[in-house]
C-alpha positions as CSV (number, residue, x, y, z in Angstrom):
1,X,13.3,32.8,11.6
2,X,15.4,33.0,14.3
3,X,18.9,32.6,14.4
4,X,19.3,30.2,16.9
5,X,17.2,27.0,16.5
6,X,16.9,24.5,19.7
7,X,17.4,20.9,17.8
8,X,15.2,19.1,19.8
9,X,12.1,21.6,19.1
10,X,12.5,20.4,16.0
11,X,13.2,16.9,16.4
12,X,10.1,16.6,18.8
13,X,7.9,17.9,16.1
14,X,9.1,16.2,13.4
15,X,9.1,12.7,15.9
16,X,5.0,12.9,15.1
17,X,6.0,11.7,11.1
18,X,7.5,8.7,13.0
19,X,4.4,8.2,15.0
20,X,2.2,8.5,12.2
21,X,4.2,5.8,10.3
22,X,3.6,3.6,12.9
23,X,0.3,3.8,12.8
24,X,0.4,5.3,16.5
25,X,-0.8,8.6,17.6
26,X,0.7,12.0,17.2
27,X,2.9,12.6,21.0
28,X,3.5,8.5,21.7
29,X,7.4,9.0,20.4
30,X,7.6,12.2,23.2
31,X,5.9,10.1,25.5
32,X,8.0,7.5,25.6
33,X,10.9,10.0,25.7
34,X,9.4,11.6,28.7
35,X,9.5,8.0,30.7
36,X,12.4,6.8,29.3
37,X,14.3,9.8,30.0
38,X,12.8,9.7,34.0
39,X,13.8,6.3,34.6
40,X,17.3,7.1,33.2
41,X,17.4,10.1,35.7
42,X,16.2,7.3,38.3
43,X,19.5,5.6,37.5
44,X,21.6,9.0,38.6
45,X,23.0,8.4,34.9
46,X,25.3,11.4,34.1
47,X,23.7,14.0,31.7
48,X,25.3,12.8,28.6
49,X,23.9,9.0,28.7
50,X,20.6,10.9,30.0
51,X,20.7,12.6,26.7
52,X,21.6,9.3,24.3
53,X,18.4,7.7,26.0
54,X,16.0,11.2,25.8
55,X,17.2,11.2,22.2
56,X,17.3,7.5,21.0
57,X,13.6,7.2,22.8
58,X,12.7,10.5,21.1
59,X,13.4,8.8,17.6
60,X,13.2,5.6,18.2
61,X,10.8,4.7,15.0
62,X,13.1,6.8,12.5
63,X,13.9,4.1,10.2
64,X,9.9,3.3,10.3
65,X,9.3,4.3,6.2
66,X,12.5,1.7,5.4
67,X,10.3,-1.7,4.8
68,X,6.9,-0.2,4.5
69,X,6.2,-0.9,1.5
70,X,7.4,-4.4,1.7
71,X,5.4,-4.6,5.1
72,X,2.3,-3.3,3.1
73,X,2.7,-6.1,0.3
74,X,3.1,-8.9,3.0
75,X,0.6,-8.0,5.4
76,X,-2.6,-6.9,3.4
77,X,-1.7,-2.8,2.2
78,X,-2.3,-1.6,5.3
79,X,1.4,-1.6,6.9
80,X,0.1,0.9,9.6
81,X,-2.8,-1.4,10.8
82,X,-0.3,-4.2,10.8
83,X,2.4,-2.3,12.9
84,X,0.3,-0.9,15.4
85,X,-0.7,-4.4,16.5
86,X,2.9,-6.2,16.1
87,X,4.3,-3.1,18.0
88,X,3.5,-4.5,21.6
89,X,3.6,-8.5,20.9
90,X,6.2,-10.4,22.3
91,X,7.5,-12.4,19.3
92,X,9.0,-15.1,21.9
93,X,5.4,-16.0,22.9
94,X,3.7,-18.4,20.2
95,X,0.3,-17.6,21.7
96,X,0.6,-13.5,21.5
97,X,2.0,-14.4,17.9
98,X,-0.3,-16.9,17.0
99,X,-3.3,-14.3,17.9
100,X,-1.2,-11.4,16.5
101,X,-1.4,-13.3,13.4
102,X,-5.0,-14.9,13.7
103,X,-5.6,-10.8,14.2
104,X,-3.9,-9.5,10.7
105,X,-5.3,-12.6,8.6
106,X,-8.7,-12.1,9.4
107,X,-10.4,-10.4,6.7
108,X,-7.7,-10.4,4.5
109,X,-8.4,-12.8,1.8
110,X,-7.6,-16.6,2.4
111,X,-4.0,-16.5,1.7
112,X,-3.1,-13.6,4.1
113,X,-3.1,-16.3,7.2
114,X,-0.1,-18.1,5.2
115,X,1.7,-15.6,4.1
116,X,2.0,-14.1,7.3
117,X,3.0,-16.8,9.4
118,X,5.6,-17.9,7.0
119,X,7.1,-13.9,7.6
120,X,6.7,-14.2,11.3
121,X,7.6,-17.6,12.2
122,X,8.7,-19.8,9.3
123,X,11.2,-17.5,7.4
124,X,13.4,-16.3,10.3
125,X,15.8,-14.4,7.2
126,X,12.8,-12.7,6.2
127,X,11.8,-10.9,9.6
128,X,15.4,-10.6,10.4
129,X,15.8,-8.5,6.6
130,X,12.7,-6.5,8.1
131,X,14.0,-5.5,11.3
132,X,18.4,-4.8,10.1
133,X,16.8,-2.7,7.3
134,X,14.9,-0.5,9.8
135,X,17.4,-0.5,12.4
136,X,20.7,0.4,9.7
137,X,18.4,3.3,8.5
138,X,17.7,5.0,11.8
139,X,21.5,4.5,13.1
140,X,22.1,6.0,9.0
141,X,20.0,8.8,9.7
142,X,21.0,9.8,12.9
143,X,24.8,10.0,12.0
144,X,23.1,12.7,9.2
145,X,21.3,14.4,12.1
146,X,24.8,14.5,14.4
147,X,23.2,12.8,17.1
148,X,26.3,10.5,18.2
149,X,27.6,7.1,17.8
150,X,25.7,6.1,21.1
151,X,22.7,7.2,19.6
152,X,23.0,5.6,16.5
153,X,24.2,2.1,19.1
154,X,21.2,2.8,20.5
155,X,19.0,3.0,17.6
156,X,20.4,0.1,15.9
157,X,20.1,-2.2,18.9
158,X,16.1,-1.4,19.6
159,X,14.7,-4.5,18.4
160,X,17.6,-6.9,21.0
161,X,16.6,-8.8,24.2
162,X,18.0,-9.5,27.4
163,X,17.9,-13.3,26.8
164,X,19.3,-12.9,23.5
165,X,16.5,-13.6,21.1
166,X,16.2,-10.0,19.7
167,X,17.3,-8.7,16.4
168,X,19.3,-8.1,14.4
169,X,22.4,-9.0,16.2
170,X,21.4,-11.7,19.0
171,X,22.8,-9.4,21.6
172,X,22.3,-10.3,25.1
173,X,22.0,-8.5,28.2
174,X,24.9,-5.9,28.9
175,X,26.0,-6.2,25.0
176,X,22.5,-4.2,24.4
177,X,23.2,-0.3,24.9
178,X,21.5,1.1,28.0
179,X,19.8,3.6,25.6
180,X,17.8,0.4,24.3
181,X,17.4,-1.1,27.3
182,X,15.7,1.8,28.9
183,X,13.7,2.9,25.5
184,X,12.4,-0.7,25.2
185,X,10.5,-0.6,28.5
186,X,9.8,2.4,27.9
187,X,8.0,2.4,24.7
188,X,6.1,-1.1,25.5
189,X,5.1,0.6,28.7
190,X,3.6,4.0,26.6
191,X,1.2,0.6,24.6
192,X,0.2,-0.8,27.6
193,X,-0.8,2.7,29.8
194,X,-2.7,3.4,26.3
195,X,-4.5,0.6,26.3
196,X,-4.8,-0.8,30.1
197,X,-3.8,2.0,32.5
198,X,-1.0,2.1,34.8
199,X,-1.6,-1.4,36.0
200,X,-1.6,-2.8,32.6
201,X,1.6,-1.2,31.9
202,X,3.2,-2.5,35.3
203,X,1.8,-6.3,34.6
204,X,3.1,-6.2,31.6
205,X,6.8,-5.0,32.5
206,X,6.9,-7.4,35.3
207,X,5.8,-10.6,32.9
208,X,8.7,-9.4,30.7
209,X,11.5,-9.1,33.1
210,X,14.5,-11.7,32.1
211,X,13.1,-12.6,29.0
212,X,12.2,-9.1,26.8
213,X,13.1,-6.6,29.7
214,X,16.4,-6.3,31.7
215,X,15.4,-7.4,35.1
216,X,17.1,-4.7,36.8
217,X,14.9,-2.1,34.9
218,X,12.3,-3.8,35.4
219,X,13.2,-3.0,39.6
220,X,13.4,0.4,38.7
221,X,10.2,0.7,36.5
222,X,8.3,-0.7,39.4
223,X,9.5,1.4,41.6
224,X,9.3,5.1,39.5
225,X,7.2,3.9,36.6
226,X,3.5,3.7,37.7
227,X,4.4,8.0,39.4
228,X,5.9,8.8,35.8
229,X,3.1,7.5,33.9
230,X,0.9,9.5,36.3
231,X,2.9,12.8,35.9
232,X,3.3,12.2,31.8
233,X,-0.8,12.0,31.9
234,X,-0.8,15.4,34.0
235,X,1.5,17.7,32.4
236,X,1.6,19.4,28.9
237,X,4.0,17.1,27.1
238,X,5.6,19.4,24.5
239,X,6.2,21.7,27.3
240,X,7.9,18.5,29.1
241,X,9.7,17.6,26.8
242,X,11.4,20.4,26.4
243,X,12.1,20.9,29.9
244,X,13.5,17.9,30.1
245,X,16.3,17.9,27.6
246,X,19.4,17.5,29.5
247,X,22.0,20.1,29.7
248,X,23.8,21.8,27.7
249,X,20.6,22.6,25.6
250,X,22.0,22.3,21.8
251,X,20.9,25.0,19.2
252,X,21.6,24.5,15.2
253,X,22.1,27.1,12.7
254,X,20.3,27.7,9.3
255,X,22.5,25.7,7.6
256,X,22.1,23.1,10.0
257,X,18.2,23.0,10.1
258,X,18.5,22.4,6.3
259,X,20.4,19.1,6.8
260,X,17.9,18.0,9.4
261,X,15.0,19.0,6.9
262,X,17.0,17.0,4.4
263,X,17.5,14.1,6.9
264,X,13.3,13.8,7.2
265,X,13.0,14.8,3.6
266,X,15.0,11.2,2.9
267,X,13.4,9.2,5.1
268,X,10.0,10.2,3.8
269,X,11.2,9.6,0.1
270,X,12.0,5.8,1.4
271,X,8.4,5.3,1.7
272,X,8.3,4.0,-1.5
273,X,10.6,3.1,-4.7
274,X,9.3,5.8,-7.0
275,X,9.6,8.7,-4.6
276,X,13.2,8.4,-3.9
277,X,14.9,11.8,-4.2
278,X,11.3,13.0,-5.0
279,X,11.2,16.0,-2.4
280,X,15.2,17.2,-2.8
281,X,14.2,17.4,-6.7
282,X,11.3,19.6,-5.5
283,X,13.7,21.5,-3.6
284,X,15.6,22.6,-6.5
285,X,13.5,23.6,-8.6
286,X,11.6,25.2,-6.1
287,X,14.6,27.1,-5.2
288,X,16.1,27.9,-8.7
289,X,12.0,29.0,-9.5
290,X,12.1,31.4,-6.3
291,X,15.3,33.2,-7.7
292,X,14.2,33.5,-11.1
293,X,11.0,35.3,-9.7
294,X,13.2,37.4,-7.5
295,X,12.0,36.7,-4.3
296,X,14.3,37.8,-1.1
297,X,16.6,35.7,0.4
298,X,14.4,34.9,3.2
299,X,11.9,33.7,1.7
300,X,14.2,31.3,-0.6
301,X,15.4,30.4,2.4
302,X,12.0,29.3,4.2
303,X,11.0,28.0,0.7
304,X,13.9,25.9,0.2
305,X,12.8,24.3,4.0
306,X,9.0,24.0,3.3
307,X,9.8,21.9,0.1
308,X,12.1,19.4,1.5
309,X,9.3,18.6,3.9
310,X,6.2,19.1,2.3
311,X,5.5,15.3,1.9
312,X,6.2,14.4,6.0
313,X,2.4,13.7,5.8
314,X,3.0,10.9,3.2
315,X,4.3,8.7,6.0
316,X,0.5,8.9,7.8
317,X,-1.0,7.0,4.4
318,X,-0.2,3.2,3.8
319,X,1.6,2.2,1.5
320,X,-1.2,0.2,0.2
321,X,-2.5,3.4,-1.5
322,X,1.0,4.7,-2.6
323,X,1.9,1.9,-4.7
324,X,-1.4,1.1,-6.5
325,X,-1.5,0.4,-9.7
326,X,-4.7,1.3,-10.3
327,X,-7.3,3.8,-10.1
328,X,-7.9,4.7,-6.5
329,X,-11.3,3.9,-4.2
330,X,-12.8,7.0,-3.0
331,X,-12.1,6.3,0.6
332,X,-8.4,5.6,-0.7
333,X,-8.2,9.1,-2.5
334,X,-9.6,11.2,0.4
335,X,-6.6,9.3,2.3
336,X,-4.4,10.7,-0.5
337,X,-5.9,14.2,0.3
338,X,-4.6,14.1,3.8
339,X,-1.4,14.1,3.5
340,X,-0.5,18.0,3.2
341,X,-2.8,18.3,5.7
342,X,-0.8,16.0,7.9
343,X,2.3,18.2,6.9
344,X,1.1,21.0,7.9
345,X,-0.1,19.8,11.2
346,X,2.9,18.3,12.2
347,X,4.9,21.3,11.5
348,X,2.6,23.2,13.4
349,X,4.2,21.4,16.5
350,X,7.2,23.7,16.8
351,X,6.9,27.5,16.8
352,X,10.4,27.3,14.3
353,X,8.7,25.1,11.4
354,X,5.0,26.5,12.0
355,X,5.5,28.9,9.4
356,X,6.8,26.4,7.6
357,X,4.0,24.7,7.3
358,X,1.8,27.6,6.3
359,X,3.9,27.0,2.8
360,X,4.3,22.8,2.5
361,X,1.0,22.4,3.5
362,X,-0.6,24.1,0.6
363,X,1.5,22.1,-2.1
364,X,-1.8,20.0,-3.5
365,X,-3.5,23.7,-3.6
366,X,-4.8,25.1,-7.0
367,X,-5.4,29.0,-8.0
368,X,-9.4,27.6,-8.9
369,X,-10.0,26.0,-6.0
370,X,-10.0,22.9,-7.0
371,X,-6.9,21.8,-4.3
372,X,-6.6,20.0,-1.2
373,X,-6.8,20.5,1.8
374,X,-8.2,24.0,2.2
375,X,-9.6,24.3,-1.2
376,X,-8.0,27.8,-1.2
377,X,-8.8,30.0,-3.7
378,X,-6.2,32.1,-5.8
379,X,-6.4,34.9,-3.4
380,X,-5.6,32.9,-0.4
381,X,-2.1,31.4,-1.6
382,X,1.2,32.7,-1.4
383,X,3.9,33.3,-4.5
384,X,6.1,30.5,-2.4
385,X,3.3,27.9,-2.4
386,X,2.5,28.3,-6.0
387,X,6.3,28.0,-6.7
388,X,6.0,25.1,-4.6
389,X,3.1,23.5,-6.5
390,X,4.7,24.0,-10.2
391,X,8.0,22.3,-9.0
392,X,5.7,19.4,-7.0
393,X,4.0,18.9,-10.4
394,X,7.1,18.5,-12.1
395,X,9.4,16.1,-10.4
396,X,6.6,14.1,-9.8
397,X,5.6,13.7,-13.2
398,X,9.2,13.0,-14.5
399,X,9.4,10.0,-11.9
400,X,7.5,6.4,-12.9
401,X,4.9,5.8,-10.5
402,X,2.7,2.7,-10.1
403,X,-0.1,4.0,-12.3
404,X,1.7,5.4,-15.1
405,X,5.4,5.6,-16.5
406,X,7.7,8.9,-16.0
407,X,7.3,11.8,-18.5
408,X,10.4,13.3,-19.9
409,X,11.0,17.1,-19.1
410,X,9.6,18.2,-21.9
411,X,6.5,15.8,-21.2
412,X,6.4,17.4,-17.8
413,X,6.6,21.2,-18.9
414,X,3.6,20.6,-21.5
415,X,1.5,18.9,-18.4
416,X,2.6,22.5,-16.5
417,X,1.8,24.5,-19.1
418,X,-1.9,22.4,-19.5
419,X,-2.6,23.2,-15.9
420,X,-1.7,26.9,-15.6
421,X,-3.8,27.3,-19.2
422,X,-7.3,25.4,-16.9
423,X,-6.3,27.8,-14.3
424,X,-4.7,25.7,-11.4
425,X,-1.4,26.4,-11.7
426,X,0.8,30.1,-11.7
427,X,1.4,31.0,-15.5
428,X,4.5,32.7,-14.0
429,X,5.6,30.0,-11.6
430,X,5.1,27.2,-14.0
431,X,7.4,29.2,-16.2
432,X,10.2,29.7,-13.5
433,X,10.0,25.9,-12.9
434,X,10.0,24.8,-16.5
435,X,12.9,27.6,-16.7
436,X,15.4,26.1,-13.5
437,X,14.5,22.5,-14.9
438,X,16.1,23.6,-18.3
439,X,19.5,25.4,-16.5
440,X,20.4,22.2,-14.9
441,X,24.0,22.0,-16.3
442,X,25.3,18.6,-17.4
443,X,26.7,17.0,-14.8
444,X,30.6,17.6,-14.0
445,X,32.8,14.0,-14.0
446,X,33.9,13.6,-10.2
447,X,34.8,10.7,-7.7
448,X,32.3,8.6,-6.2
449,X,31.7,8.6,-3.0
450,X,33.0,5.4,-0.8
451,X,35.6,4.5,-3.8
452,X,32.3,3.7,-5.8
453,X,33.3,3.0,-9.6
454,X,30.7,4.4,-12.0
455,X,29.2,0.7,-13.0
456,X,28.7,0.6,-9.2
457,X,27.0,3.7,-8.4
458,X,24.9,2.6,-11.9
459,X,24.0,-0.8,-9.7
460,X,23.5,1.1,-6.6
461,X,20.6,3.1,-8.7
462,X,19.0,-0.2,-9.6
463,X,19.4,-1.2,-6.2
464,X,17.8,1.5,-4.4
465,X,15.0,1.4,-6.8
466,X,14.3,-2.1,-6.3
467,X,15.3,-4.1,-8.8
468,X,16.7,-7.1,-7.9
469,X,19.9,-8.8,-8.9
470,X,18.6,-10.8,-12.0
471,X,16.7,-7.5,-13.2
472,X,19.9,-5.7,-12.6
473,X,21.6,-8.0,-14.9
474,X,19.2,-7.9,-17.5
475,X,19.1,-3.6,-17.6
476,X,22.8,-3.3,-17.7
477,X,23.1,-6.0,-20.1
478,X,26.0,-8.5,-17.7
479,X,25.2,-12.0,-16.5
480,X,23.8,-12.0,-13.0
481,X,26.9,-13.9,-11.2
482,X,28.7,-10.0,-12.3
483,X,25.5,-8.4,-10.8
484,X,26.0,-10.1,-8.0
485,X,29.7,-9.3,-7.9
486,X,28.6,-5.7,-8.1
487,X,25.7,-6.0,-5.6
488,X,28.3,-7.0,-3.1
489,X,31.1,-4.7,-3.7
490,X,28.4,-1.7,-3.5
491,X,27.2,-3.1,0.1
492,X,30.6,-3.7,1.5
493,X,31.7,-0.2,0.6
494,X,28.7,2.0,1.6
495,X,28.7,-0.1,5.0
496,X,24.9,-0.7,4.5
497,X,23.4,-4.3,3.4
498,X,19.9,-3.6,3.2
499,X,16.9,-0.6,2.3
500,X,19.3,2.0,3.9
501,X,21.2,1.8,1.1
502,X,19.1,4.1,-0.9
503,X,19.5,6.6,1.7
504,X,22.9,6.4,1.2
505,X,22.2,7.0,-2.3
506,X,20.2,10.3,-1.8
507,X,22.8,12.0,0.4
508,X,25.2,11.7,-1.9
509,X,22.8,12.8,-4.8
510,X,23.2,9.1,-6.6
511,X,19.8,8.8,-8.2
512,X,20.0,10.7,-11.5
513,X,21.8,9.5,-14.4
């Protein structure tokens, strides 16, 4: 791989997981970019705001996998069917809610009507929980990335209005950032052209001016908007969005490209509970596997990326099917089966993670044939996927999921060493995992990160895997007015009240123990 890596090749790729867990399709995030990043040249904005709103639009829905499981349970399993129709509605409008929710309730059981209108518009708290978890984990995340405070700003303010009825803050016209001022119209404007047409999209705009919209963008959208919609329809938008980035064009290093990897790899593992710190345990193992094999330092080095993002396509499967507890339908398993595929596709976006993909793709593969997607046989799959397969196996069996409790190591090396023996698994690889799982050293006594104390890193833990304060008291054995005392230290020193803190929990490798 190159030396030099243009960042935002691979932040437009990797914008499709976002799109996916939105239950949108693949090039809406790069869209919107596109228009809002030609009605911020409109403005004769200087190239650095151009770039917070061509970046803030880009990744708008980055904090998307922070309440989907919650989503999924409250709305019906099927958080992406849910999202795609709430995306557009105006919550200020009790008839687009009332047939928003008339829409999600149909079909799904008798108590899905109730439960859905005391989220949207009886319990206020609830939907405002919803919307500050999603917002603090995209500002979170984009700190990670480097992207900027204005970007973060941006990110965090997505959800506010121009009359002051947004979320989560109740800002109000020039409090809101310009970046989501311009990236709101902009991304309501992508729904409409989808579904209406240029006219649609211009209706729309105009019906929301002074309430949603800021009027004066609103001006400027009916002035530029309707051509820009026309020239986004006619051009090749990855070759667009590219060209236009604003200057100077910013390029990452190796190094660098494995904290962004790492950033995605987090905010896929958020999806759900059980997967937290799931694909940077893959990672080393992988890794620790690939060195015990021998392999060069290249392809460590593409290995190590592949495995943090092998599961981006879990984002493009509700959360419904993730968190059964139960056997799965058929339909639900072949949904399961997509997922590498997804991976593999949305790599293939950027010529930088393509071959990437060629690795994380084939994680679900087996040396019989018996894997998904490609059904590959033994022939057909490289050392580094294999490698990546054993070390899949094994973190994922030594974490609980809905269906079945964790497996200790030892548990999880005898389920290796089963597969490899009926032939789907690498005898060698399986041995190089079961090998770097066994050379993790004890871990070394150091300081917490934030001033934690070690009680409140153990409560943060809890936390992050959703336990709540009374179960926190019971598992640590305190009364829940201390567990409460400790819930609230933990939140006032991480700087995050809500889902992001288990983000904060993986960067700073908080999970084991």
């Amino acid at each position: 791989m190159r030396n030099q890596l243009r960042l935002m090749d691979l932040l437009a790729a990797l914008s499709v997981a976002t799109d996916l867990g939105m239950g949108q399709p693949p090039e809406k995030a790069i869209r919107s970019c596109l228009l809002a990043t030609g009605l911020a040249r409109a403005l004769d904005l200087p190239d650095q705001q151009v770039r917070e709103v061509y970046t803030a639009s880009l990744l708008r829905h980055l904090g998307c996998t922070a309440t989907a499981a919650v989503e999924a349970r409250v709305y019906g399993g099927d958080e992406l069917v849910s999202r795609s129709a709430a995306e557009p509605v105006d919550f200020a409008s009790p008839r687009e809610t009332f047939e928003l929710m008339l829409g999600i309730g149909r079909g799904a059981g008798p108590h899905r009507p109730r439960l859905f209108a005391r989220a949207v518009l009886g319990d206020l708290r609830h939907g405002r929980a919803i919307l500050r978890s999603v917002c603090e984990a995209a500002s979170l995340l984009a700190g990670r990335l480097g992207l900027g405070q204005q970007v973060q700003d941006g990110l965090y303010q997505q959800f506010e209005r121009w009359d002051g009825k947004g979320l989560p803050q109740g800002l109000a016209e020039d409090e809101i950032c310009l970046s989501a001022r311009i990236g709101e119209v902009a991304n309501q404007a992508l729904l409409f052209h989808r579904a209406g047409g240029v006219d649609a999209a211009t209706t729309m705009v105009e019906r929301r001016a002074g309430g949603w919209f800021d009027p004066s963008l609103v001006h400027l959208f009916q002035r530029h908007g309707p051509a820009l919609l026309r020239e986004i329809d006619a051009v090749d938008c990855w070759e667009a969005v590219l060209e236009a980035e604003p200057p100077p064009v910013r390029y990452v290093t190796r190094s660098e490209l494995d904290q962004v990897a790492r950033s995605f790899a987090d905010m896929v593992d958020l999806k759900a509970n059980h997967t937290l710190g799931h694909s940077s345990g893959v990672t080393e193992l992988a890794e620790h596997a690939a060195r015990f094999l021998g392999l060069a330092g290249r392809e460590i080095e593409d290995l190590r990326c592949a495995a943090l993002l092998h599961d981006l396509g879990r984002v493009g499967v509700p959360s419904g099917v993730w968190d059964a507890p139960g056997p799965l339908t058929r339909a639900e398993r072949e949904r399961v089966r997509l997922h590498p595929y997804y991976t593999e596709r949305i790599l293939a976006c950027s010529p930088v993670l393509e071959p990437l993909g060629r690795i994380a793709g084939l994680h679900h593969e087996r040396l019989d044939g018996s894997g998904h997607h490609h059904g590959l046989p033994a022939s057909a799959i490289p050392v580094s996927a294999r490698i990546l397969a054993a070390a899949d196996v094994f973190q994922a069996a030594t974490q609980d999921r809905p269906h079945r409790p964790a497996r200790t190591p030892a548990g999880a090396a005898a389920l290796l060493t089963e597969e490899a023996e009926a032939g789907g698994l690498d005898t060698d690889c399986v041995r190089a995992v079961v090998d770097a799982a066994g050379q993790t050293p004890p871990p070394v006594r150091r300081s917490q990160p934030a001033g934690l104390t070690d009680r409140e890193v153990e409560v943060l833990r809890l936390m992050a895997r959703g336990l709540t304060n009374p179960e926190i008291a019971s598992r640590l054995v305190i009364s829940r007015r201390t567990a409460e005392h400790h819930v609230q230290h933990v939140y006032g020193k991480i700087g995050n009240s809500t889902r992001a803190a288990a983000l904060f929990a993986m960067e700073h490798d908080l999970l084991r123990g």
